[in-house]
N, C-alpha and C positions, 0 to 999 in steps of 0.2 A: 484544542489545547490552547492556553491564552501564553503567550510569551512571556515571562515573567524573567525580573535576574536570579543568574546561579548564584552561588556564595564561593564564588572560586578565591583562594588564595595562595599566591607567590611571591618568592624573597624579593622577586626584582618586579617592581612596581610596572616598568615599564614594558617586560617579558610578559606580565598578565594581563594589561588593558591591550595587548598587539593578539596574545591567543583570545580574549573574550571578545574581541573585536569579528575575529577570523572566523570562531566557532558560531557567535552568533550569524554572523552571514550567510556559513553553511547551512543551517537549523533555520534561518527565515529563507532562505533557497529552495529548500527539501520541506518545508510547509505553507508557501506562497500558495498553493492549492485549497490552505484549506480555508484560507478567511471568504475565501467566493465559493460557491458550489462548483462542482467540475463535474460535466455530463461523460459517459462513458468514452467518449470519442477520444473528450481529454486523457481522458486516462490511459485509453490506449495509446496513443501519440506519445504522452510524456514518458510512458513506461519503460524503461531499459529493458525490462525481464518483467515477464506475467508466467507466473506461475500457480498450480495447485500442489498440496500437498497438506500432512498432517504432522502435526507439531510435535517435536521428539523432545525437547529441551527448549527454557526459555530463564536465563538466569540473569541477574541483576549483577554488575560490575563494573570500574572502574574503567575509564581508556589507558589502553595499553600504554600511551605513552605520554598522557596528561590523567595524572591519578586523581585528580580535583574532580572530573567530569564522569558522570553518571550514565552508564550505556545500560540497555538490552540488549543478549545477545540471542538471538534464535534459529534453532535450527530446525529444518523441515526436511522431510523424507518426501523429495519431489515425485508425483506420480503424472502431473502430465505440464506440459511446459507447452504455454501458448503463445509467447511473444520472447523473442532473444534465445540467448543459451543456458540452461542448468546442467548441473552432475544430479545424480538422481539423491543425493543432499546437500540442499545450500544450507549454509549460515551466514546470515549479516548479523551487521552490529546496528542501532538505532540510538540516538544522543536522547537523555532524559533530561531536561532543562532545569528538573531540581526536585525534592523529594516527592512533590502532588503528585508527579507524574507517574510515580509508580506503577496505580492503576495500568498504565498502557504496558506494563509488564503480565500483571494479572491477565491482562485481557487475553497475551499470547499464551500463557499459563494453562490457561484451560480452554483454551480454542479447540483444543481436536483439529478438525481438518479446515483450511482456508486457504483462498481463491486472493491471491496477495500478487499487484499490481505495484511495482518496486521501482524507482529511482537510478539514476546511475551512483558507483557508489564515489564520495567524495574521495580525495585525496589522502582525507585521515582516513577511510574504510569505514565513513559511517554513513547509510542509507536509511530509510524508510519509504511507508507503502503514500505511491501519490497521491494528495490530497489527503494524507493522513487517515485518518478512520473511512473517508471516502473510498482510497484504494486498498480495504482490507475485507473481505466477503466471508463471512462462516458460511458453512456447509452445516444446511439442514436437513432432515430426514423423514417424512411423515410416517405413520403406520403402516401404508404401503408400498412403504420403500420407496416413495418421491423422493428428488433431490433437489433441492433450493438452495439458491444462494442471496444473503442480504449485507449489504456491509453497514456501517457502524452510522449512518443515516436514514438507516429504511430505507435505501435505495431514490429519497425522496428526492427527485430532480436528475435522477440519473440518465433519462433517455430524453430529455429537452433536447431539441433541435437533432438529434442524432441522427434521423430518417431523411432529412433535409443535406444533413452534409453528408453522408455516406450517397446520397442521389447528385449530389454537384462535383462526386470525385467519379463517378461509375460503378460502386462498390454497388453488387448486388445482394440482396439479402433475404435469406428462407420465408417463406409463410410466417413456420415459428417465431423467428427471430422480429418480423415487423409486428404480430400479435402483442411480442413484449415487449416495442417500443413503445406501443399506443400506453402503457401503463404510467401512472403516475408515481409509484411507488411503491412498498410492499415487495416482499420474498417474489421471487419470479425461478424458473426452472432453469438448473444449474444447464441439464445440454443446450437449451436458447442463450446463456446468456454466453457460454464458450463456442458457440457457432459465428454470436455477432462479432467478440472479442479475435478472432480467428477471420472474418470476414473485413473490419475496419485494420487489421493490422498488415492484412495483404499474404496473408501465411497460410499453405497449403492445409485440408482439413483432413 
């Protein structure tokens, strides 16, 4: 998502360049991830909450208490929680920087089930997934009932160096889970990649 301005407007001149100041800071805060690549380690480190779960609702709306600013809000029917705390349904809210951004509405829209790798949430109650399309994984399915998971880059660059630092903390890690480090990219198997995610985070399996 490229940063672009909102078209916010307010009676007091100087009430709106103090909130577009504030909001943008938040919003380049909570997508600092995504102008570099961020390998899975990052994402586990930076995550507040890693969650799975399958998309109940995803509606387009206003912030509650700045009606000028553009949110997604989403709620997920959490089925298994791998980093932090969930209720077995979260809802966050995510800042939509201006109408293009929609798409990133659609995309929770018709997600079905995903593997979303979340932010702490700001002050106003607005988060998204770290690294942006980086920390956000669909659940795939094959004819065999495989299950994969790819987030919104192909996964491409996700295990650089992760075998290297999960080795200079002690973090041990399955057979499985080093097979899909060695990969460069490409759908990889959802129980590897919630083993490694569960292993770098330090969380019982």
């Amino acid at each position: 998502m490229t940063n672009r301005p909102f078209p916010v407007r307010f009676a007091d001149p100087a009430c709106s360049l103090v909130l577009v100041l504030f909001f943008a800071a938040s919003v380049f805060a909570q997508s600092g991830a995504y102008t570099a690549p961020a390998d899975l380690d990052q994402l586990v480190q930076s995550a507040k909450t890693v969650v799975r779960g399958r998309v109940m609702s995803a509606r387009v709306e206003p912030h509650p208490q700045f009606s000028n600013l553009q949110t997604v809000v989403v709620t997920l029917a959490v089925t298994k929680v791998l980093k932090g705390e969930a209720a077995s349904t979260l809802t966050f809210r995510q800042f939509l920087w201006d109408a293009r951004d929609v798409p990133v509405f659609a995309e929770y829209k018709r997600a079905g089930e995903l593997l979303l790798f979340l932010n702490p949430v700001s002050p106003y109650g607005l988060t998204s997934p770290v690294g942006l399309e980086q920390g956000r994984f669909r659940i795939l399915q094959d004819a065999k009932g495989n299950r994969y998971a790819l987030n919104g880059r192909g996964n491409l660059g996700l295990f650089d160096q992760v075998t290297n630092k999960a080795s200079s903390r002690g973090v041990a890690l399955s057979k499985q889970v080093r097979e899909m480090l060695s990969k460069s990219g490409g759908r990889v198997p959802l129980d590897a990649l919630e083993d490694a995610i569960q292993a770098l985070a330090g969380a019982p399996k």
